[in-house]
C-alpha positions in Angstrom: 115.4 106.4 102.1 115.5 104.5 98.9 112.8 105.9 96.2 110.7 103.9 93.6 113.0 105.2 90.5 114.7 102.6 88.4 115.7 99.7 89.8 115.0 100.7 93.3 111.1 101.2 92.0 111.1 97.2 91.7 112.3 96.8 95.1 109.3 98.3 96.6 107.2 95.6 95.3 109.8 92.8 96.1 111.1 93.7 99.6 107.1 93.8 100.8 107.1 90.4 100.5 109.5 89.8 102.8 107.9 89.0 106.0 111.7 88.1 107.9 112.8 91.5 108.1 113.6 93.2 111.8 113.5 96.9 112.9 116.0 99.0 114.6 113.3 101.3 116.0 109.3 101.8 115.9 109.8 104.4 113.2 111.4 102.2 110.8 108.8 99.8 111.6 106.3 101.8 110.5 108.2 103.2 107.6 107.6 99.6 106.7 104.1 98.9 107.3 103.5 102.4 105.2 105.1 101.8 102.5 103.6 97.9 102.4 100.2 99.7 102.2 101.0 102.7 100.2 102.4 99.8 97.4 98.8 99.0 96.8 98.1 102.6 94.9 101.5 102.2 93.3 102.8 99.1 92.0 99.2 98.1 92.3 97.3 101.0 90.4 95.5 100.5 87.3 97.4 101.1 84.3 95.8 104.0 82.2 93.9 106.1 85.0 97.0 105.7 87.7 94.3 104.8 90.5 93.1 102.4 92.6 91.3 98.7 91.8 88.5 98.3 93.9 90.3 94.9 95.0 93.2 92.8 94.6 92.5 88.9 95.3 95.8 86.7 95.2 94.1 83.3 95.7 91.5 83.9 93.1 89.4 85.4 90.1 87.9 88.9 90.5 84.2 88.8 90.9 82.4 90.3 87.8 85.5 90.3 85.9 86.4 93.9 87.2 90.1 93.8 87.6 90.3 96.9 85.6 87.3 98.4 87.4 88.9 100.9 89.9 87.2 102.9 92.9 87.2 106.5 93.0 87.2 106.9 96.6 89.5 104.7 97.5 91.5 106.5 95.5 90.7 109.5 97.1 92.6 107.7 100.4 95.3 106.7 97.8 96.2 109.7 96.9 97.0 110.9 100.2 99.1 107.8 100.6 101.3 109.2 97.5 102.1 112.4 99.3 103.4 110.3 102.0 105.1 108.1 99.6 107.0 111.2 98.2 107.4 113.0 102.0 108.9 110.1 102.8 111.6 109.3 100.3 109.7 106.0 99.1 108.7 107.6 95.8 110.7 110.4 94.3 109.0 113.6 93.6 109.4 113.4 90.4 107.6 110.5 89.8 104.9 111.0 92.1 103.9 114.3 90.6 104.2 112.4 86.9 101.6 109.5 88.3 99.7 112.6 89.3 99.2 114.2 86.4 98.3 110.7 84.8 95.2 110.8 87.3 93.8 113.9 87.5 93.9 114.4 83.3 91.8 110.4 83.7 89.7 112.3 86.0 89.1 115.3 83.8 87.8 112.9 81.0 86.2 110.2 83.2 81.8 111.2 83.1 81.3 113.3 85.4 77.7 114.4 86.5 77.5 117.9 87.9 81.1 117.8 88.7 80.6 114.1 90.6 82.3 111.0 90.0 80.8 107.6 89.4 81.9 105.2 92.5 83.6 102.7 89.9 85.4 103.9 86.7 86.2 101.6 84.0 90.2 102.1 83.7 90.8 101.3 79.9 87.9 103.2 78.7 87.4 105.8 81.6 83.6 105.0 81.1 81.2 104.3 83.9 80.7 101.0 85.8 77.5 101.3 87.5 78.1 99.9 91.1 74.3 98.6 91.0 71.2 99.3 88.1 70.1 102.6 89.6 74.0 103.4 91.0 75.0 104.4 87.7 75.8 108.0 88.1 77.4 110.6 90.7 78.2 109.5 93.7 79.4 112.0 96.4 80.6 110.9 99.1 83.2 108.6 97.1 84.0 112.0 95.3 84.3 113.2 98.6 86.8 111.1 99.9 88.6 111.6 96.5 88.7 115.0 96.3 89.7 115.4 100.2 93.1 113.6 98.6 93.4 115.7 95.7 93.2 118.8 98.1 95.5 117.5 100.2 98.3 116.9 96.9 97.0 120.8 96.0 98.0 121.8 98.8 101.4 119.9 98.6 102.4 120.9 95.4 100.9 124.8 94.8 103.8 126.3 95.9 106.0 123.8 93.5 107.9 124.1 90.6 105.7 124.9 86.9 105.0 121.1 86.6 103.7 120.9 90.5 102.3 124.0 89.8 100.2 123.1 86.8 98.9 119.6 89.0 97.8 121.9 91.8 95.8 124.0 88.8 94.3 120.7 87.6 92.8 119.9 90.7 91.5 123.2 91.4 89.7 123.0 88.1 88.4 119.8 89.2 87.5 120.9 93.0 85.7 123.7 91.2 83.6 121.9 88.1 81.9 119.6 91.3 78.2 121.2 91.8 77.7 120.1 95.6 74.5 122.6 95.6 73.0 119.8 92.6 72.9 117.1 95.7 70.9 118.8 97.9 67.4 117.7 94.9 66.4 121.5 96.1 66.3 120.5 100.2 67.6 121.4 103.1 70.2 117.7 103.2 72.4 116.6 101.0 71.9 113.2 99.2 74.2 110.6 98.0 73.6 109.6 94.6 71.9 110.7 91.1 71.9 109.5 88.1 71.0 110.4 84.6 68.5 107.4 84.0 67.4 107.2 87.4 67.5 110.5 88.9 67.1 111.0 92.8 65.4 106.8 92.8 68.4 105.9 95.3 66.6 108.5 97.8 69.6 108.2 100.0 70.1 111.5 102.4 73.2 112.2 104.5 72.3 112.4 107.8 74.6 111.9 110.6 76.2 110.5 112.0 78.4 107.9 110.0 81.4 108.4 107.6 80.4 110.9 105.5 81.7 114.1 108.1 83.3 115.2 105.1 80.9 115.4 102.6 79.8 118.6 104.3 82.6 119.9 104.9 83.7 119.8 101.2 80.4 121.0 100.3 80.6 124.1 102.7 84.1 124.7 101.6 83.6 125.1 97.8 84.5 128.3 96.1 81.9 128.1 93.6 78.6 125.9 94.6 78.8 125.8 98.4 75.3 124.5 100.8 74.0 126.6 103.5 74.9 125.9 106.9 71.3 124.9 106.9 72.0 122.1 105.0 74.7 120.8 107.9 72.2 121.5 110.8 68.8 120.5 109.5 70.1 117.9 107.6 73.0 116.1 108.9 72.7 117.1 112.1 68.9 116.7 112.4 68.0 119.7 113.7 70.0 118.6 117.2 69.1 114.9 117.3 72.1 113.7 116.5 73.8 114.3 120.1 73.8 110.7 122.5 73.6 110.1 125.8 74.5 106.5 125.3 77.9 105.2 126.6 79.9 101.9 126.9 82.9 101.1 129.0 82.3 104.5 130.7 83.1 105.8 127.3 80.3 108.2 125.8 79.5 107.9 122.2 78.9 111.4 122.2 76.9 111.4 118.8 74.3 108.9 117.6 75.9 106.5 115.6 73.5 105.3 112.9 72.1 101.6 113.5 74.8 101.0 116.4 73.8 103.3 119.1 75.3 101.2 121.9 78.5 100.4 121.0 79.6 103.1 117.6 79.7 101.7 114.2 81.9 100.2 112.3 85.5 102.1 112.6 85.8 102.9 109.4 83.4 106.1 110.1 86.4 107.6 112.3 89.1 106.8 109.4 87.4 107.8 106.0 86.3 111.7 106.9 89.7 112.1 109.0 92.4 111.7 105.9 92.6 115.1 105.5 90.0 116.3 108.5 92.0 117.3 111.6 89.9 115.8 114.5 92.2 117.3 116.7 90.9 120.6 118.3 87.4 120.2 115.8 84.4 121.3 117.4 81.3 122.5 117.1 77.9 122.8 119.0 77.0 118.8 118.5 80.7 117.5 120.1 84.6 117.3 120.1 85.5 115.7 116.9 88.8 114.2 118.9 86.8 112.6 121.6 84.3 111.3 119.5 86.9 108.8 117.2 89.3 108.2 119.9 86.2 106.9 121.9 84.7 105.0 119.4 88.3 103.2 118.5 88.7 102.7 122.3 85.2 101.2 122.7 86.1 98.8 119.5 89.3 97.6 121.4 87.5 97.5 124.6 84.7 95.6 123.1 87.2 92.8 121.5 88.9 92.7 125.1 85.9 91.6 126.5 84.9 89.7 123.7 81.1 88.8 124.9 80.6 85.9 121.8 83.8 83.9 122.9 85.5 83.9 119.6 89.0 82.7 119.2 91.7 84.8 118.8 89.8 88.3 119.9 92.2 89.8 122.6 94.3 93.3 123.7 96.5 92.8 120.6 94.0 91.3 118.3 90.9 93.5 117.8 89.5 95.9 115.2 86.1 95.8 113.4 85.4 97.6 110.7 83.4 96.4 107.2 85.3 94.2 105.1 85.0 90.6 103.6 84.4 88.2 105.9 83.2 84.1 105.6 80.0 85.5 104.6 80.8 87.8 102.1 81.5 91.5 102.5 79.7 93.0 105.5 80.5 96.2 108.2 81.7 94.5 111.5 80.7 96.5 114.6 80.6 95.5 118.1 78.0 93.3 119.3 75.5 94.2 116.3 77.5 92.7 113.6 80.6 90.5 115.3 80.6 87.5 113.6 84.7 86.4 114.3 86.5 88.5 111.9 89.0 90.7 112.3 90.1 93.6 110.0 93.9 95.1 110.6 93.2 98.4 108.9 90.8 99.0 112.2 93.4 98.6 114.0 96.1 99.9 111.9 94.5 103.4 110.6 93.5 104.1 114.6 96.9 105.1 115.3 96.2 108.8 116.0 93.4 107.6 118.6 94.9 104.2 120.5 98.8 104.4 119.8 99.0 101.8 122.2 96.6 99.6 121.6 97.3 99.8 117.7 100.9 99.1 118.3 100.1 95.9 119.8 98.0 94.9 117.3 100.4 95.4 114.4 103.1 93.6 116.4 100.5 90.7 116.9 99.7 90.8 113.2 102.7 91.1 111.7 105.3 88.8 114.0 102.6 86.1 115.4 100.3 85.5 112.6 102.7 86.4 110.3 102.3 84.8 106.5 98.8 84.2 106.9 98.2 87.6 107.0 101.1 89.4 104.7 101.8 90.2 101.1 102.7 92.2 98.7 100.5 94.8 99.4 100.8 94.1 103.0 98.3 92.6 105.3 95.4 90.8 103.8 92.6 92.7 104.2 90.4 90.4 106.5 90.8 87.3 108.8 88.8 85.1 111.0 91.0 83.0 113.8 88.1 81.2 115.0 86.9 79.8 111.3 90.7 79.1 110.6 89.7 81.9 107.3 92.6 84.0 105.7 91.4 84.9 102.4 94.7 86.9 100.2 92.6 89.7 99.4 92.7 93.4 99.2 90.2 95.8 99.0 91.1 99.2 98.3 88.8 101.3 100.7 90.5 99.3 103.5 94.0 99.1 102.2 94.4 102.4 101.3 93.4 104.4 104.8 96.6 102.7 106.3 99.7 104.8 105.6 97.8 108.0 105.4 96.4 107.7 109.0 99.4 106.4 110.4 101.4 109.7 109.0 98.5 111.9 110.6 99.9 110.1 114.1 103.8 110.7 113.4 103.5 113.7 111.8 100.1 115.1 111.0 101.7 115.8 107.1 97.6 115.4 105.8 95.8 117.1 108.6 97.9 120.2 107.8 98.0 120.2 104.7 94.0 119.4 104.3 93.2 121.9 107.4 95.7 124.6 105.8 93.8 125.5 102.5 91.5 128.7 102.9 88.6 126.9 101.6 88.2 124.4 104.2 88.6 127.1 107.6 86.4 129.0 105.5 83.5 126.5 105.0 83.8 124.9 109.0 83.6 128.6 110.2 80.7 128.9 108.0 78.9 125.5 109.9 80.1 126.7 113.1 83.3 124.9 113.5 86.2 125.7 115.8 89.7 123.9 114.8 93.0 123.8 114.9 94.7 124.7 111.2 98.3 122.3 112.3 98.3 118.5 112.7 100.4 117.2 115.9 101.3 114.0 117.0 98.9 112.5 119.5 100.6 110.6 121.8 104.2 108.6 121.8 104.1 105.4 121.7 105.4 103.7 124.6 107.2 100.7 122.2 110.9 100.1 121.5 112.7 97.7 119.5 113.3 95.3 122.6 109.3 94.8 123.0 109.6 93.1 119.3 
C-alpha cells in the first residue's frame, strides 16, 4: 500500500479525485472510500495545529471568514482516522506520529478551561473562537470526542519506539489535566459548557439519551477527576427514565431518544460515542448498546425505504439522515420529525458495523450512479438533495471525519480495541455498571463482490 511520503504523499490528494477508478474486490473498494475521507484530516488539516477545519466549501467562501477556524471534535474523529491511515499503509508511521506530535503540543498551548477545550480553535493563533456570545469557553463533549481519538493513538503508540513513546506521554498529560468533576456545577449531571465570562449561563445538562454516551464514559474513566456513578444514573440516565417502549418497523428503540421518540434521532448519535466505544457486547441495566445503534440505523434505512413524504431519490440504496447542511441551512435530519429531502452519505457510510448491507448499497449508489455530483477531493460531498436537484461541494468535518474510522471498526475493529483495551476505560464502565467486551470483531460479511459493481 503506497504511503503519503514524498511524492507518493501528493498522490493521495490527486488520485481522490479520480471518480473512474474500478475495484478488484470490496476491500480495495473501501480502502478507497477510507482513504478519500481520511484525506480531509490530512492534505486538508490546518496548517499550524495539524487538525481539522470545521468545513471545507469548494463552490464558495467560508462563512464568517473561518477557514482557519478548526473544530476540536471533529478532530477528535480525525485522529482516529490517522491511526487507520498509518494501520493501513496510506500514511507512513513516521509521518503520522510527526503530524501527531504537531497536534497535541497545539493542544497543550490552545486555552484550556479546567482541562476542556473550546469547540473552535483559532489555528494561527491557537486562541479561542467562541462558537456563539456565551459559547466561548470549555466545551465537553467536543473534548470528548477528541480525547476518545487521542486515547485511541495512546493506546497505538505506548508501546512504540522513544518518539511514539513520548506522543503517548503527551496525551496522557493531556487526558489527565481535563477536570471532568468541574462539569458536574457541584450536581449530580454533567453539563456541557462553561465559560469564563458566562459561567454555567448555557445551563445545558447531559441527559440521555443522544450522542454524548461517551462523555460519561470518559468522565468515569479518568485517573485523576472521575464522576460518581451517580452522576451516570441520576443524571444521564434519569434515574431509569430513559428506557422506551416505543418501536418502529417491529424494531424497538430501546432507549428514549431525545425529541425523536418514534423513530431515533438523527444517526449521528450511534456514530460519534462509537469511534472508540465498542457497542459490541456493551451493556448495562438501561440496554444492549449493539442493539440499540444497529436498530436505530436499521430504522433510518427502513424509514427512507418507505419514504412516507414521497421525495425523489429516497430508496434501499439511497437513504441516511443524519444533521448536516441541507437547502435550508444546516439542520439534524431524522425520520419523519425533520425529513425535508436530503440525504447525508456519512449516515450511511459510518453505519457499516450495524447494516453492512444496506450501507454497501448505498456507497455503490453514491459513488457509481450519482457519481461527480457527489465526489471530491475529500470524497463525497457532505450533503445532497435529489428531489431539489441541490449538491452543494461542501465538507464538514464532524460528518466527514466519522467515515474511515467507522468503517475500520466493521473490517477490523482496529479503534474499538484499541479504545476498549486501555485500563482506564474497563475501569470507569465497571464503575457505572457496564458489562463489555475489551476486542473489536467484525460484525457481519458483506454479501458484495466485484461482479455486483
Amino acid at each position: 500500500m503506497a504511503s503519503c511520503s514524498g511524492t507518493q504523499k501528493k498522490n493521495l490528494a490527486t488520485d481522490n479525485d479520480k471518480r473512474t477508478l474500478t475495484f478488484a474486490s470490496d476491500d480495495e473498494f473501501l480502502d478507497f472510500i477510507q482513504k478519500s475521507h481520511l484525506n480531509y484530516m490530512w492534505d486538508g488539516a490546518e496548517k499550524t495545529s495539524g487538525l481539522a477545519p470545521e468545513r471545507i466549501h469548494i463552490d464558495g467562501n467560508y462563512p464568517q471568514n473561518d477557514a482557519d477556524v478548526v473544530t476540536t471534535g471533529g478532530s477528535g474523529f480525525g485522529i482516529a482516522g490517522l491511526i487507520v491511515g498509518i494501520e493501513r499503509g496510506f500514511i507512513s508511521r513516521s509521518e503520522g506520529v510527526a503530524r501527531l506530535h504537531q497536534i497535541t503540543n497545539f493542544l497543550a498551548r490552545a486555552p484550556r478551561y479546567h482541562g476542556v477545550w473550546s469547540h473552535w480553535i483559532d489555528g494561527p493563533t491557537a486562541q479561542t473562537k467562541p462558537f456563539g456570545k456565551k459559547d466561548n469557553g470549555g466545551d465537553l463533549v467536543e473534548s470528548a470526542f477528541l480525547m476518545q481519538g487521542l486515547l485511541c493513538a495512546r493506546e497505538y503508540f505506548k508501546d512504540g519506539d522513544k518518539t511514539e513513546k513520548e506522543l503517548a506521554q503527551k496525551i496522557d498529560t493531556l487526558w489527565r489535566e481535563m477536570d471532568w468533576t468541574w462539569y458536574l456545577h457541584g450536581k449530580d449531571v454533567l453539563y456541557w459548557h462553561w465559560s469564563p465570562d458566562y459561567g454555567w449561563e448555557m445551563n445545558f445538562p447531559l441527559r440521555g439519551y443522544n450522542e454524548c454516551l461517551i462523555t460519561y464514559i470518559l468522565a468515569a474513566s479518568s485517573p485523576t477527576h472521575t464522576i460518581p456513578a451517580s452522576a451516570y444514573h441520576k443524571g444521564w440516565a434519569r434515574n431509569g427514565d430513559i428506557k422506551s417502549n416505543a418501536e418502529a418497523y417491529g424494531l424497538p428503540l430501546l432507549l428514549k431518544h431525545n425529541g425523536a421518540e418514534a423513530y431515533g434521532g438523527p444517526l449521528f448519535w450511534a456514530h460519534y460515542s462509537y469511534i472508540g466505544l465498542n457497542p459490541k457486547g456493551l451493556k448495562d441495566e438501561y440496554a444492549d448498546y449493539w442493539e440499540v445503534n444497529r436498530n436505530q440505523a436499521l430504522i433510518n434505512h427502513h424509514y427512507c425505504v418507505q419514504n412516507p413524504k414521497g421525495f425523489k431519490g429516497y430508496g434501499d440504496n439511497c437513504w441516511g439522515l443524519t444533521a448536516s447542511y441541507s437547502v435550508k441551512g444546516y439542520t439534524a435530519h431524522m425520520p419523519m420529525t425533520n425529513d425535508i429531502g436530503v440525504i447525508t452519505p456519512t449516515a450511511a457510510l459510518s453505519s457499516f458495523p450495524y447494516t453492512p448491507r444496506e450501507s454497501m448499497l448505498a456507497l455503490r449508489h453514491f459513488y457509481f450512479d450519482l457519481g461527480d455530483k457527489l465526489w471530491g477531493k475529500y470524497g463525497f460531498y457532505d450533503a445532497f438533495s435529489i428531489q431539489d436537484g441541490w449538491y452543494p461541494q461542501r465538507y464538514l468535518a464532524i460528518d466527514q471525519l466519522t467515515i474511515a474510522p467507522m468503517i475500520e471498526n466493521y473490517r477490523t475493529g482496529l479503534l474499538w480495541k484499541l479504545f476498549m483495551g486501555a485500563p482506564e476505560i474497563q475501569k470507569g464502565l465497571k464503575k457505572l455498571g457496564f458489562t463489555f467486551e475489551t476486542s473489536g470483531a467484525r460484525a457481519s460479511q458483506s454479501t458484495f463482490s466485484a461482479k455486483d459493481q
